[in-house]
C-alpha positions in Angstrom: 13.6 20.4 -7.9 11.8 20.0 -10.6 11.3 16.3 -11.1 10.2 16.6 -6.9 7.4 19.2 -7.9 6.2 17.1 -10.9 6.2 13.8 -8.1 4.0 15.7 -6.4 2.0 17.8 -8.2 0.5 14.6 -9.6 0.5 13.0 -6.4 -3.0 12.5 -6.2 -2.6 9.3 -8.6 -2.1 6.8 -5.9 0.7 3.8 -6.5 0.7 0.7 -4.4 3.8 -0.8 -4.9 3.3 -3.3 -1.7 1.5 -5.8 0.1 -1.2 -3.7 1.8 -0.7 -0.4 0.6 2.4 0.2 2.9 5.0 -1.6 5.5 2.4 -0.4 8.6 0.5 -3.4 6.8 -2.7 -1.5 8.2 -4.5 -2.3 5.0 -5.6 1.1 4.1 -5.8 3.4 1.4 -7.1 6.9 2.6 -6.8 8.5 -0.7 -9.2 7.0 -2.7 -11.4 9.6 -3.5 -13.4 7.8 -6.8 -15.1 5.2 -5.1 -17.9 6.3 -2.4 -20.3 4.5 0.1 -22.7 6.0 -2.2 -21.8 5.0 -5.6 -20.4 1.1 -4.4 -23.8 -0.2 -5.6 -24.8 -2.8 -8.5 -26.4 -0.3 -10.3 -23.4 2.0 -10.7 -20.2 -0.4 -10.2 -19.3 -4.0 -11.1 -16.8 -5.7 -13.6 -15.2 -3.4 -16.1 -12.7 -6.3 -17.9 -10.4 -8.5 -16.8 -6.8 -9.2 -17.2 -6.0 -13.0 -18.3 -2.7 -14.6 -16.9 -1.3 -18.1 -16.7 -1.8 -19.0 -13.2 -3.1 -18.5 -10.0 -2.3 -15.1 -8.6 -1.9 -14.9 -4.9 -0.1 -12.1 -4.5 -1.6 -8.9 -4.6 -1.7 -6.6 -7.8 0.7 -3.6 -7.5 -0.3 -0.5 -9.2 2.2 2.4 -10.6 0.7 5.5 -12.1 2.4 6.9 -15.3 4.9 4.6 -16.2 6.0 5.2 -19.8 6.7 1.8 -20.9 9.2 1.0 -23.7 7.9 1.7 -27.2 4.2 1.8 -25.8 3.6 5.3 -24.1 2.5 6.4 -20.5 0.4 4.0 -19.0 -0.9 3.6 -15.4 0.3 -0.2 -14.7 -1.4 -2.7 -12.7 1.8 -5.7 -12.0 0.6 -9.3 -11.5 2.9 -12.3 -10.4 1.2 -15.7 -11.0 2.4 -19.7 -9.8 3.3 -20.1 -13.1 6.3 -18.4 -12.5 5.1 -15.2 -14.7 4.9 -11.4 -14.3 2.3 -9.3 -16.2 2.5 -5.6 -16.1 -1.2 -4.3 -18.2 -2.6 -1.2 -18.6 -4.6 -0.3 -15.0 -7.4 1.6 -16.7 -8.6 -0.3 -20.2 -8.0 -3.4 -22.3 -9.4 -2.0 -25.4 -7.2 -1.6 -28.5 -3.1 -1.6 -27.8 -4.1 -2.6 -24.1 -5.9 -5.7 -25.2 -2.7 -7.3 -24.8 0.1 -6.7 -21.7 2.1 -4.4 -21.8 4.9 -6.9 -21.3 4.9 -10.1 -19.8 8.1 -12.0 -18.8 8.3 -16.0 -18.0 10.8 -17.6 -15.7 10.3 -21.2 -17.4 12.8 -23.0 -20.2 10.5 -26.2 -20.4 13.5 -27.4 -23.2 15.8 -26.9 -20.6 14.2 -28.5 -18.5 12.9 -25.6 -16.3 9.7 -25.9 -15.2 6.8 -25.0 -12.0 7.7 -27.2 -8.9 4.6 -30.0 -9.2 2.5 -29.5 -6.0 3.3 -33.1 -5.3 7.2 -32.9 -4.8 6.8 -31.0 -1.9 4.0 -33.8 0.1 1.8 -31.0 0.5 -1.5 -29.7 -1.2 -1.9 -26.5 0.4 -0.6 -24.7 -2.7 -2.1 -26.9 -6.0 -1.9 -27.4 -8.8 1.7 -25.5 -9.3 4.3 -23.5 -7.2 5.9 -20.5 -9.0 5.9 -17.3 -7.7 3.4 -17.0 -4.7 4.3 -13.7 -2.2 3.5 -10.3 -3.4 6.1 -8.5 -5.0 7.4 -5.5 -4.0 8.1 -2.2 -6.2 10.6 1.0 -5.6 9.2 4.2 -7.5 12.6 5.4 -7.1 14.6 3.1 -9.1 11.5 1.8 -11.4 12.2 -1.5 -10.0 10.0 -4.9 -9.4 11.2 -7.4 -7.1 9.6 -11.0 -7.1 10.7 -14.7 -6.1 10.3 -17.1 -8.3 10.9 -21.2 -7.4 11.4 -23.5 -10.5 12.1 -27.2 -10.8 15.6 -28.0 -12.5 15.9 -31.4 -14.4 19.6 -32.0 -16.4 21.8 -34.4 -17.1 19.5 -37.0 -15.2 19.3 -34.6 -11.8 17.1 -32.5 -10.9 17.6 -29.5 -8.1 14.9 -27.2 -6.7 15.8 -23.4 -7.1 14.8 -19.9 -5.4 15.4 -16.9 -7.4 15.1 -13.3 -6.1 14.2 -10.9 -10.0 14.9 -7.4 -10.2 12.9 -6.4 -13.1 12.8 -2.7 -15.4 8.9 -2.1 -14.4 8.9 -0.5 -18.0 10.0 -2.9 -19.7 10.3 -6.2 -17.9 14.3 -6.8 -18.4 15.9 -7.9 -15.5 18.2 -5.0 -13.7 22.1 -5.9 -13.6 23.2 -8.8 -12.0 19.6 -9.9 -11.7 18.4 -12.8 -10.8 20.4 -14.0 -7.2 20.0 -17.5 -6.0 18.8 -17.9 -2.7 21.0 -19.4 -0.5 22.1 -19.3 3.5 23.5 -20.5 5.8 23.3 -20.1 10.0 24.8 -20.8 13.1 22.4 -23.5 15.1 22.9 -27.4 15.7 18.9 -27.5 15.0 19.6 -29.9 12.3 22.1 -32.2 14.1 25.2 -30.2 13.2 27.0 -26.6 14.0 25.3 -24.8 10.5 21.9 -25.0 8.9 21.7 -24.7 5.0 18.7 -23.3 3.7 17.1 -26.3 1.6 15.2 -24.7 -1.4 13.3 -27.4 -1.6 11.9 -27.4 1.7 10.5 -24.0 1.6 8.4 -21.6 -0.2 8.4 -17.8 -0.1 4.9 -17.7 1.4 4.8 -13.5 3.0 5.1 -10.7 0.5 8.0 -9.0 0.0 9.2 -5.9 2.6 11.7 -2.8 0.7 12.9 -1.1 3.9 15.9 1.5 3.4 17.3 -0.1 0.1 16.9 -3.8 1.5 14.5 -6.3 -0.2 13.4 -8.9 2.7 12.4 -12.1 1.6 11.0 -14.1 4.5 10.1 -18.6 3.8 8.1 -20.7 5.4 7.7 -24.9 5.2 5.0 -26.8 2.7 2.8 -27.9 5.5 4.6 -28.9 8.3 7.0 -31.5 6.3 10.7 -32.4 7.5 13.0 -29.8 9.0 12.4 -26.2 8.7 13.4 -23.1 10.4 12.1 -19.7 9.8 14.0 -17.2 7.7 14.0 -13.7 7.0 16.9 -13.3 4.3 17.7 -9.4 3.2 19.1 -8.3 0.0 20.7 -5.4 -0.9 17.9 -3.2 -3.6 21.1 -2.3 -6.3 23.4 -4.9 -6.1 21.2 -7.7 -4.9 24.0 -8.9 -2.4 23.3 -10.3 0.7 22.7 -8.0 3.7 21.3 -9.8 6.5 20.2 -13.2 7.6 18.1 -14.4 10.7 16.8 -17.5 11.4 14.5 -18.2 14.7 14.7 -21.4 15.7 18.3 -22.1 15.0 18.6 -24.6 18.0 15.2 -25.9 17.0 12.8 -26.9 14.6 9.7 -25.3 12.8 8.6 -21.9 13.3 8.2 -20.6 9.6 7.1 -17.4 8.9 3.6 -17.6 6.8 1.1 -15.6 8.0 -1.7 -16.1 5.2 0.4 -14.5 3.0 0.7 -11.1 4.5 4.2 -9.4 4.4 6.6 -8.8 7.5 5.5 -4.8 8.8 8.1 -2.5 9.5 7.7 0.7 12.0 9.6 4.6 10.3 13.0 3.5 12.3 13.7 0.1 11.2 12.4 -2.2 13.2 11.3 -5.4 11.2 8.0 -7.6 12.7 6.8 -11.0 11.6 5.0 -13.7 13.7 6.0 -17.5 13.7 4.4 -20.4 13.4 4.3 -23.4 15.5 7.6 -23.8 16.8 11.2 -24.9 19.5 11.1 -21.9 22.0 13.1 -21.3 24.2 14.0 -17.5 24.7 13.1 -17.0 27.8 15.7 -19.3 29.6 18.6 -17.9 27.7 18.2 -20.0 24.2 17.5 -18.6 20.5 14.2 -20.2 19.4 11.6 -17.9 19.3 8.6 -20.1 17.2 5.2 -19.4 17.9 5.8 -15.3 19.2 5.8 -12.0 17.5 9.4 -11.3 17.1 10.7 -7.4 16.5 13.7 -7.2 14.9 16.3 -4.7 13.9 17.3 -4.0 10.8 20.6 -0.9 11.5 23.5 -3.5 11.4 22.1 -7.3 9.4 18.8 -8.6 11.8 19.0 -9.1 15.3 16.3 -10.0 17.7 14.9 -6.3 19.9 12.1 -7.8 21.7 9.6 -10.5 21.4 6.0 -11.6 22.9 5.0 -15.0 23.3 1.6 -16.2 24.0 1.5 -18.0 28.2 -0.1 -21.2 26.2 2.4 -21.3 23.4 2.9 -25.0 24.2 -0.4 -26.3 23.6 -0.9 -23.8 20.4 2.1 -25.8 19.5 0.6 -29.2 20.5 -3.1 -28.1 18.9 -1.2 -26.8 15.9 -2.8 -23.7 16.4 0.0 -21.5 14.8 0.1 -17.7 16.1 1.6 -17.4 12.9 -1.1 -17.9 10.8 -1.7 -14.2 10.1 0.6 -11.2 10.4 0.7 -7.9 12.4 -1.0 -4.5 11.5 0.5 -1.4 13.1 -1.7 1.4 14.4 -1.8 5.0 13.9 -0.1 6.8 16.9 -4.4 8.4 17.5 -4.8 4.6 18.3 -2.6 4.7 21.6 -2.4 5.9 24.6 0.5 8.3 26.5 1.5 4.9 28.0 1.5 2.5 24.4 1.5 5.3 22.0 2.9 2.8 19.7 0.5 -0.2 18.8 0.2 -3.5 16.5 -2.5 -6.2 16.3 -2.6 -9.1 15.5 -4.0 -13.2 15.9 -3.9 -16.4 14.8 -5.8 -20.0 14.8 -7.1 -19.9 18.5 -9.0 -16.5 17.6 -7.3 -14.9 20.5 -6.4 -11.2 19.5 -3.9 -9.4 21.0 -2.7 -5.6 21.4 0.8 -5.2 21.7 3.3 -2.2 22.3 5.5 -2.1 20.1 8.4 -0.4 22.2 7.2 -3.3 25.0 6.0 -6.0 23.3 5.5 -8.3 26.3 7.8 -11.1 26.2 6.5 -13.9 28.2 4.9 -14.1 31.1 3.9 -17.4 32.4 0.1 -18.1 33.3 -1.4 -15.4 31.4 -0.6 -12.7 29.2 -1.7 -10.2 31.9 1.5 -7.8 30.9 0.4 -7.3 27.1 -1.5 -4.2 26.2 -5.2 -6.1 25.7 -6.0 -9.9 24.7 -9.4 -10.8 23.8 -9.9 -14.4 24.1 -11.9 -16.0 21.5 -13.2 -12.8 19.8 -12.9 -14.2 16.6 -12.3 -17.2 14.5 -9.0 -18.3 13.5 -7.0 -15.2 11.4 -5.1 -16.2 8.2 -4.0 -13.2 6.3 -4.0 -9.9 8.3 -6.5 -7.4 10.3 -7.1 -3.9 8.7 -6.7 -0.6 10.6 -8.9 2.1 9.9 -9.8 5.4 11.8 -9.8 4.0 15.2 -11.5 0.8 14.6 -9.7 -3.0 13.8 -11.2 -5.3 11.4 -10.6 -9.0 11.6 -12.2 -11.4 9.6 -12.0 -15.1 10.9 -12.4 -18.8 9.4 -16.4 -19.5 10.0 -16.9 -16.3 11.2 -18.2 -12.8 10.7 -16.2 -9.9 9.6 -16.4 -7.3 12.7 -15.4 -4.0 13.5 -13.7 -3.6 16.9 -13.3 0.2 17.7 -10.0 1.3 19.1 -9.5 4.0 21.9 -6.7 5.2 24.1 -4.7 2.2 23.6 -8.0 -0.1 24.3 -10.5 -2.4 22.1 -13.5 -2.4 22.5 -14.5 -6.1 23.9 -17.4 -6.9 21.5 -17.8 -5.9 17.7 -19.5 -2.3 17.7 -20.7 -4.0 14.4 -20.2 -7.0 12.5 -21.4 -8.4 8.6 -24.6 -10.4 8.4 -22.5 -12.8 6.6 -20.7 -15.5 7.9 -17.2 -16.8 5.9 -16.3 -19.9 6.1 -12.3 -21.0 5.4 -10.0 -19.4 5.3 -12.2 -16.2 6.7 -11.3 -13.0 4.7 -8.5 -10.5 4.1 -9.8 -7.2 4.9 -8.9 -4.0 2.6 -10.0 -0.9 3.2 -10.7 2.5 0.8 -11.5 5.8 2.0 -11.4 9.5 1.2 -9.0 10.8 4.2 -11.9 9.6 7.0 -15.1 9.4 5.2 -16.4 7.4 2.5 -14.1 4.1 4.1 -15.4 0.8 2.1 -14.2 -2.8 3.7 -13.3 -5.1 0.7 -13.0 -8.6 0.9 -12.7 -11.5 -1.4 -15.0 -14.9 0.2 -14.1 -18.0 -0.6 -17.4 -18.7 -2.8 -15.9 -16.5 -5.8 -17.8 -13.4 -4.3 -16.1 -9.6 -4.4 -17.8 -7.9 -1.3 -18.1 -4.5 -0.2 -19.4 -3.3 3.4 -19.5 0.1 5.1 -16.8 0.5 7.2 -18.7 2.3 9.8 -21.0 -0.1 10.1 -20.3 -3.5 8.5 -24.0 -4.5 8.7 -24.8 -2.5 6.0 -23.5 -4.2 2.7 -22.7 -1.9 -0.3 -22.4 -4.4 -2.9 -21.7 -8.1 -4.0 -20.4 -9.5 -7.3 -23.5 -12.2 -6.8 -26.1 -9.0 -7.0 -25.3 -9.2 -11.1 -23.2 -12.5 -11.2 -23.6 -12.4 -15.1 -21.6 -9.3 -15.4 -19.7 -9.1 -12.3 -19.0 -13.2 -11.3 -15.1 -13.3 -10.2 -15.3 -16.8 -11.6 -12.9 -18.2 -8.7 -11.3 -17.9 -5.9 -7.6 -17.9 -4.3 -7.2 -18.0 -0.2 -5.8 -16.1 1.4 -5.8 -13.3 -1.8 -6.7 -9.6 -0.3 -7.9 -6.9 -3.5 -6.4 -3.7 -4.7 -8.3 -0.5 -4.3 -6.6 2.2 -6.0 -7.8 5.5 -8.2 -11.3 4.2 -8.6 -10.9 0.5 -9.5 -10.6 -2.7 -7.6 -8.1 -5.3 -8.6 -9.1 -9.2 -7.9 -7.1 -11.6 -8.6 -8.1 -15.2 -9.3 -7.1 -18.4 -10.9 -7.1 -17.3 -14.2 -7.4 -13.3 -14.1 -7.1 -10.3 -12.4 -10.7 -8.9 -12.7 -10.9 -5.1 -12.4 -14.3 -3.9 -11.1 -15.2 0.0 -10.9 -17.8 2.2 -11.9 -19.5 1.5 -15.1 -19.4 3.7 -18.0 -22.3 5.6 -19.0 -24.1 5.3 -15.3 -25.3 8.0 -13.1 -22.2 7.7 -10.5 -21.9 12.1 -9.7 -18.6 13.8 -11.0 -16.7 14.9 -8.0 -13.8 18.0 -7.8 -11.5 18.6 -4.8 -8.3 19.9 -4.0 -5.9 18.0 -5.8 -3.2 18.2 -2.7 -5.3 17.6 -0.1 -8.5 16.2 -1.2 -11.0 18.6 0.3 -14.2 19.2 -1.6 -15.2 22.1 0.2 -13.7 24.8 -2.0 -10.9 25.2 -4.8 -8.9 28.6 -5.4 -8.1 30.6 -8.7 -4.7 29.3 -9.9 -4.8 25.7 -7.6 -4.1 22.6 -9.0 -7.6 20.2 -8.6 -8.6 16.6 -9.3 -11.7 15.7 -11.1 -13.0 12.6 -10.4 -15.9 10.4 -12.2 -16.3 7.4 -14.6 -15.4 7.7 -18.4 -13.6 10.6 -18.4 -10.8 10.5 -21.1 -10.1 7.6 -23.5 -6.6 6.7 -21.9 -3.7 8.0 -19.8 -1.9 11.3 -20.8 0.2 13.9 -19.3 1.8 16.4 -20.5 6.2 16.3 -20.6 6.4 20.4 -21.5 5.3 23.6 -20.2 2.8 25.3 -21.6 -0.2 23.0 -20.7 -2.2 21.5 -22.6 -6.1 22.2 -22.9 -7.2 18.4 -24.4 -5.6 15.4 -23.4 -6.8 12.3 -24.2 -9.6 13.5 -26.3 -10.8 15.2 -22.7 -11.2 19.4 -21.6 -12.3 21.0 -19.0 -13.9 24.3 -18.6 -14.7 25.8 -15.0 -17.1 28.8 -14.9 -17.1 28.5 -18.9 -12.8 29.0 -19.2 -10.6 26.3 -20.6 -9.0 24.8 -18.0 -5.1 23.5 -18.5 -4.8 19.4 -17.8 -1.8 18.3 -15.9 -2.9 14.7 -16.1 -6.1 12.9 -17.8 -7.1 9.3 -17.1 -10.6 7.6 -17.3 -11.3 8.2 -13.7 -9.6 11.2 -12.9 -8.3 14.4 -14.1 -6.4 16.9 -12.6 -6.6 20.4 -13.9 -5.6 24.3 -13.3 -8.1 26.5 -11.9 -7.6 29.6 -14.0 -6.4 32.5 -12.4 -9.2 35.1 -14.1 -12.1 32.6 -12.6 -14.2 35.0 -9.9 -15.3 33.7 -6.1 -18.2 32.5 -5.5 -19.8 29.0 -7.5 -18.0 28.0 -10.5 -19.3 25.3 -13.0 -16.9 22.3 -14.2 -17.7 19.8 -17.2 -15.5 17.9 -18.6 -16.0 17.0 -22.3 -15.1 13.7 -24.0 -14.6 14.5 -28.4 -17.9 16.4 -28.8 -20.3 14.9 -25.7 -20.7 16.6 -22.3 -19.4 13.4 -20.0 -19.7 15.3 -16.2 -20.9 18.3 -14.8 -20.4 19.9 -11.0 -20.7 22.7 -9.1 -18.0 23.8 -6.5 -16.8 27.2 -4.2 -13.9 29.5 -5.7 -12.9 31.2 -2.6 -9.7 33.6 -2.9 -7.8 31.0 -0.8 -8.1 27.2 -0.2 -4.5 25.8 0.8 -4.1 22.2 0.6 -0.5 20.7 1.0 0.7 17.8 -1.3 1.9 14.6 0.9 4.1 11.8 0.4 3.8 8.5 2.0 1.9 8.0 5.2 1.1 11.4 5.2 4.2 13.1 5.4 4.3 16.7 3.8 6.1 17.1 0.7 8.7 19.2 1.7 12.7 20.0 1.1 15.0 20.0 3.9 17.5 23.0 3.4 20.4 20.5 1.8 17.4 19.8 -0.6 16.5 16.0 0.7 13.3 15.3 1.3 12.1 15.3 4.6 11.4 11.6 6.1 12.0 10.3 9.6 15.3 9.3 8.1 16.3 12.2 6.8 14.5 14.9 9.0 15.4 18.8 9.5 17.3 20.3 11.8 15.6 22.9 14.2 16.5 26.4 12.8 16.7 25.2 9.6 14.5 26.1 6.8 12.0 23.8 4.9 10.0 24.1 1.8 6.2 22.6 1.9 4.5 22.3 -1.7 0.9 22.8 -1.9 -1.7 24.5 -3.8 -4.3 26.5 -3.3 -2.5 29.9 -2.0 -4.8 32.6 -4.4 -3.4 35.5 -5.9 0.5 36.2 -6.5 2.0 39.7 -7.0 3.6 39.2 -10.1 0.9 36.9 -11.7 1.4 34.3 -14.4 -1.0 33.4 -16.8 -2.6 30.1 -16.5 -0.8 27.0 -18.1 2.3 28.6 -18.0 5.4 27.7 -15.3 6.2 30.6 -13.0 9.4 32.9 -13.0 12.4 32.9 -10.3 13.1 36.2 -11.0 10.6 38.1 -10.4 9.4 35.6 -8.0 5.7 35.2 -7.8 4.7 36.2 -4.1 1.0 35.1 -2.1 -0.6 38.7 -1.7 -2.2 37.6 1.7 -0.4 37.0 4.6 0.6 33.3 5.2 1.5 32.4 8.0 2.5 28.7 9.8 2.5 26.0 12.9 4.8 22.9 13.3 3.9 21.2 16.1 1.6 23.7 17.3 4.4 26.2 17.6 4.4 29.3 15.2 6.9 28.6 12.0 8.2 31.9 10.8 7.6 32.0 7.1 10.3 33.7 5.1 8.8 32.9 1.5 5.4 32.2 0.1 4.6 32.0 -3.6 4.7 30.2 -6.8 6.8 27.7 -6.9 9.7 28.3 -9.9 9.0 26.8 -13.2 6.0 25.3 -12.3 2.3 26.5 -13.0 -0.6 26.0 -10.2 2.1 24.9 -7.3 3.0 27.1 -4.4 6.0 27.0 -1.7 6.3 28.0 1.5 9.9 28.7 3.1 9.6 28.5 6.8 12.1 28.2 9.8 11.9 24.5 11.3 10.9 26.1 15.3 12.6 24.7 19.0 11.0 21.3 18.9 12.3 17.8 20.3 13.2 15.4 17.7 10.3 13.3 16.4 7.2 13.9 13.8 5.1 16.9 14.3 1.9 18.0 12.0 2.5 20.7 9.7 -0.3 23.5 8.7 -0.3 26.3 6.3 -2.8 29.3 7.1 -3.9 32.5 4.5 -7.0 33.9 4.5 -8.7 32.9 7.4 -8.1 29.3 5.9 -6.1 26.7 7.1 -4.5 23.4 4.8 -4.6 20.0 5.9 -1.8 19.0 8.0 0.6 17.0 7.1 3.8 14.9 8.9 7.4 16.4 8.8 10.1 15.2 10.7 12.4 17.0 13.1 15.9 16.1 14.4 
């Protein structure tokens, strides 16, 4: 219970532990709360430092809040993988002092054994130059403090030399690999696509182009061809997160040839029940009359017993894509938001590839094929873009794609329709490979498009209307210049910084110290800057805050953590968490209604001031994931689409916000469960629009500034329902929970 509340009580440091944020693949982080359409500007952010490593990075950085790394201390950890067959793991927020240096920083190379980078040229293909290491994103479990990454070396002894694929599991504090770390890859499949009964996976004809997918204790590791040399097939290949054992293997053109799984580098997506879905390349298909190729389709697979084939779609002209070698596969899928859909295709991805044709597909239906047309899909908009590599990005009800010679446009999304021109599209034009769209927001305001050109230029857009450019690392190209490029790469916006990786670095860009960027406070749960209540837990948010990372480990809490306080309405405020772009804090109980001044102070100097509303109740409830609440079951599990409540039984949701308690607790210090502190106004509940009865609502036990509320799960039909606490004539933000 405890280590649950401190999860989430500091929840509002984001992590992104894979490709995109999460396995929707939507490309959005609605939680940043630092970075605003009105302080993206050259004058207020650019280049903070950057990160030097020992190859080109194509993956995308990860990012792990308060890891405390062996023998080093709590950090917030940005994780890079490079082709030099290296992992980095730095400090996220400075590289002064200790952090000048990585944290840790493991090689998979033995040059005196003869273990080395696979040379560009042994594979008869330059798309990946000068080196091939490690090139998908990695993938990280919080849970289990784990890193996963494939690395590819080049084997010369005894006069031979072999080509290998290695799957890591690595400590993320420390680096070590986990027990019985590394696996070689290997497999084998049932097709006579190679002239016999069983293909073998042939390390050397492959790389592990798409990131990595973690889907219910399974790593995924999915391969595609160098170019389109010799035989290939593609595989997705699943491994078991503890032991690393094989789980699953599926290959889709076992009777065939081609069909690799690539997609610009973006990672297969994966739906709350299972289902797995990539897009292949040019390919042998032949599904439709009863065979097992599936190249050139979007391919949903399951993931309950090994992988097996659900459902497909195939494009009506997949034979002359094939012929034009204008791969459907050269970009992967992002899946909607349900708000996206319709009652007929409540459940949507998007997706396209070289022609530029983009098409809406249901994901319980995908479409299979159709010959003539593609009339039976959801929507396909011929030509609406240039060719996709990479992946579109899903943001409140609007798709951006960002094609090779083409503009990045914003294609608003309605009941289950897109619109069939851009509502509004950059003045720029990209030329190849396009961009990688990555978006930032604060729930549904402040959202920021981020993409990386292939010029060496870091550029930020409105995302409600992409003619209106926020800022470009050429406005100041002496102190903000990427310095190069990688395709296909997509950026890292996370907790006020963005992340760009290069040839040489990963540059971190963010607001510059000492600038006029406004100090911002909100509710730490649910992010709402309207108004904060006595005895809630709140974030603080602003450039050059504290000198490092620090949170407390004990109760009572501290008043200066990394050399920063706080004082609202002129009280000392306790610190649950102090970084150099955010701080959360307790709202002392004693603090009146009405407007309340907060300054943080850095040593001796004043370093942010605001203003905001104390208001005897502002709920806010803490989320997990996607959105879902942070909430018990009554077995104590936390509550997930796979492991949902029962109706009649009773769940806890943790927030803050609930005002005063009848047995109050001084501020700083963790509440009793016996007395129990309970809410002094009544607090009542809704799941799914039905009334929740509420049998406790208080102070959560040995905790300070978090609140629970016990409620009874009501009659509703299995599936995921919002989730809204009410006191005081105020109501929280809602938040998923899953019913059975």
């Amino acid at each position: 219970m405890l280590v649950f509340s401190l999860a989430i009580a500091v929840s509002a440091q984001v992590s992104v532990t894979t490709y995109q944020y999460d396995n929707s693949r939507a490309g959005a982080n609605p939680d940043e709360r630092i970075l605003t359409t009105s302080n993206v500007n050259v004058n207020q952010f650019g280049k903070l430092f950057s990160l030097p490593v020992d190859g080109y990075v194509y993956g995308q950085p990860l990012y792990v809040s308060q890891v405390a790394i062996s023998g080093k201390g709590t950090h917030n950890v940005v994780y890079i993988a490079t082709e030099h067959d290296s992992v980095y793991a730095y400090d996220a927020d400075t590289n002064t002092g200790a952090n000048s240096a990585a944290l840790w920083h493991v090689a998979f190379l033995n040059a005196a054994a003869g273990v080395t980078t696979v040379p560009y040229q042994d594979t008869g293909c330059s798309q990946i130059t000068p080196e091939i290491g490690i090139t998908s994103t990695p993938v990280i479990d919080p849970q289990s403090g784990v890193i996963y990454v494939v690395a590819m070396t080049k084997e010369t002894a005894g006069g031979s030399t072999t080509y290998v694929h290695r799957l890591h599991a690595l400590e993320i504090r420390s680096g070590m690999e986990m027990p019985g770390s590394p696996v070689v890859v290997q497999a084998t499949y049932p097709g006579t696509g190679e002239g016999g009964s069983t293909l073998v996976f042939n390390p050397k004809n492959y790389k592990q182009r798409p990131g990595l997918l973690l889907l219910n204790g399974v790593v995924y590791t999915a391969w595609s061809s160098h170019c389109d040399e010799g035989a290939y097939h593609g595989w997705l290949i699943g491994y078991d997160a503890h032991s690393l054992q094989q789980t699953g293997i599926y290959n889709n053109t076992p009777n065939g040839n081609e069909g690799s799984f690539w997609a610009g580098g973006a990672a297969p997506a994966a739906d709350p029940a299972g289902s797995i879905y990539l897009v292949a390349g040019n390919g042998s298909f032949n599904y439709s009359s009863g065979g097992p190729n599936l190249g050139e389709s979007f391919i949903k697979l399951s993931s309950a017993a090994g992988l097996s084939v659900l459902d497909y779609f195939t494009p009506f002209n997949y034979a002359s894509l094939n012929a034009a070698d204008l791969d459907t596969g050269s970009s992967g899928v992002a899946l909607l938001a349900d708000a996206a859909g319709s009652v007929a295709h409540p459940h949507l991805m998007v997706g396209a590839g070289k022609e530029g044709r983009v098409y809406l597909l249901d994901r319980d239906a995908p479409g299979k094929l159709q010959p003539g047309s593609d009339s039976q899909i959801v929507q396909s908009l011929a030509g609406a873009i240039g060719g996709l590599f990479g992946n579109p990005a899903y943001f409140n009800q609007a798709v951006y794609l960002c094609g090779s010679g083409d503009n990045l446009k914003l294609f608003p999304i309605s009941n289950a329709q897109l619109a069939a021109a851009p509502a509004s599209q950059s003045a720029r034009q990209f030329g190849f490979p396009g961009c990688v769209p990555t978006v930032s927001a604060s729930g549904k305001t402040n959202g920021i498009v981020w993409i990386l050109e292939s010029s060496g230029t870091l550029h930020a857009y409105d995302a409600s209307n992409l003619t209106r450019e926020l800022y470009n690392s050429g406005q100041n190209a002496g102190r903000d210049s990427l310095g190069s490029y990688v395709k296909f790469s997509v950026p890292t916006v996370v907790n006020g910084n963005v992340y760009a990786g290069t040839q040489t670095a990963v540059n971190v860009y963010g607001l510059l110290p000492g600038g006029s960027a406004a100090m911002t406070v909100a509710n730490a749960a649910s992010g709402d800057a309207t108004a904060v209540a006595p005895g809630s837990i709140i974030s603080i948010y602003g450039p050059g805050l504290a000198q490092s990372t620090a949170f407390p480990t004990v109760f009572p809490l501290l008043m200066t953590m990394a050399g920063a306080s706080v004082t609202i309405g002129g009280v000392p405020a306790p610190l649950f968490y102090a970084s150099p772009n955010q701080i959360n804090a307790q709202v002392p109980f004693t603090i009146p209604t009405g407007i309340a001044a907060v300054s943080v102070t850095l040593g001796s100097r004043v370093v942010g001031t605001a203003n905001v509303a104390v208001q005897g109740a502002a709920p806010g409830l803490f989320l997990l994931a996607q959105d879902h609440a942070a909430a018990l079951n009554q077995d104590s599990s936390v509550n997930s689409y796979s492991q949902p409540a029962a109706v009649g039984s009773v769940i806890a949701a943790f927030l803050t916000g609930l005002g005063a308690v009848d047995n109050p607790v001084p501020a700083a210090t963790p509440a009793s469960a016996n007395p129990l502190s309970r809410v002094l106004a009544t607090v009542t509940a809704s799941l799914g629009g039905q009334p929740a009865a509420v049998q406790f609502a208080g102070l959560a036990p040995d905790w300070a500034g978090l609140y629970q509320v016990n409620l009874v799960v009501p009659h509703l039909a299995p599936g995921d329902y919002p989730l809204q606490i009410f006191v005081a004539g105020s109501a929280s933000n809602a938040a998923t929970v899953s019913v059975r």
